[in-house]
N, C-alpha and C positions, 0 to 999 in steps of 0.2 A: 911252785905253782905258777905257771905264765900269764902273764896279763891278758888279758881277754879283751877285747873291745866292747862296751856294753852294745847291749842291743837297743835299737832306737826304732820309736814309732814313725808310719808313714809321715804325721802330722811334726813330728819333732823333726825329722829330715827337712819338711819342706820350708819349717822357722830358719832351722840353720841355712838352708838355700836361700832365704830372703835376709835375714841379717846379712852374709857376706854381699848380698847385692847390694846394701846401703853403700851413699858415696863415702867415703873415708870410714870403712869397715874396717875394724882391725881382727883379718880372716886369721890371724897367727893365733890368737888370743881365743876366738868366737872355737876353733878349731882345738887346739887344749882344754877349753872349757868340756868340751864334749868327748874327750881323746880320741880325737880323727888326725886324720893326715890328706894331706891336700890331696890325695890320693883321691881318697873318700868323696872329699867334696866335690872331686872332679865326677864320679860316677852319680853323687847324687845330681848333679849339674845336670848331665846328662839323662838319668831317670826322668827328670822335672821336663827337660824339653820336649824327650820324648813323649809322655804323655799328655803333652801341652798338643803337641802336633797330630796324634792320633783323637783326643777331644776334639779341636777343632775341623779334621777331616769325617768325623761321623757323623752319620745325617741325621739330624732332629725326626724322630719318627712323627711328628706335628705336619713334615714338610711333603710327607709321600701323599700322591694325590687319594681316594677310592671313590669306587665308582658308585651311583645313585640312581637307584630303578625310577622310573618313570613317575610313578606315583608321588614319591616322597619329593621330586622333582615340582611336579605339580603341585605340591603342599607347601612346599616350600616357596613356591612364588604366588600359590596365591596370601599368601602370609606376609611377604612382602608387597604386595599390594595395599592390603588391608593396612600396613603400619605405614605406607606411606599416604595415605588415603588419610589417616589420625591425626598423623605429622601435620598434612596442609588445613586439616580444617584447625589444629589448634595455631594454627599460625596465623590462621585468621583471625581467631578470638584473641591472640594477644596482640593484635595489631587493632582490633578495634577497640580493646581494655585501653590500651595506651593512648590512642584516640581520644577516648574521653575522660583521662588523668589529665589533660590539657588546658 
């Protein structure tokens, strides 16, 4: 019957990718433990980077602007009006609270 290599989860690959990165990792051992050959850990090396590289190049869809009809435009600011309008009068009352804590 031939030895087979087990099969390993994404999550177990990427332990083993992070062990062998510790400084004075002993890859010979970490690599036995799991019956890999540096072979292996060469391609998981590589898997890891590369979707290290493609996460980082993909756009946060948070980031794509869209566009805002008129209305909601106009709701929107006067909304913000209104909460800065709240803002300045309680900054009035906690400057005259403090005023008279004195």
């Amino acid at each position: 019957m031939p030895n087979k290599k087990p099969r390993l989860t994404a999550k177990v690959k990427f332990d083993i990718y992070l062990q062998t990165r510790a400084k004075d990792a002993p890859v010979g051992e970490i690599l036995r433990k799991y019956g890999l050959h540096l072979a292996d850990l060469k391609q998981i090396e590589e898997t890891v980077e590369n979707g290290a590289i493609s996460a980082l190049k993909a756009r946060s869809p948070k980031s794509e602007l869209k566009e805002v009809t008129t209305e909601d435009y106009i709701a929107l600011q006067k909304e913000l009006e209104r909460k800065e309008k709240a803002l300045a009068e309680l900054s009035v009352e906690y400057t005259i609270l403090k005023k008279n804590d004195r």
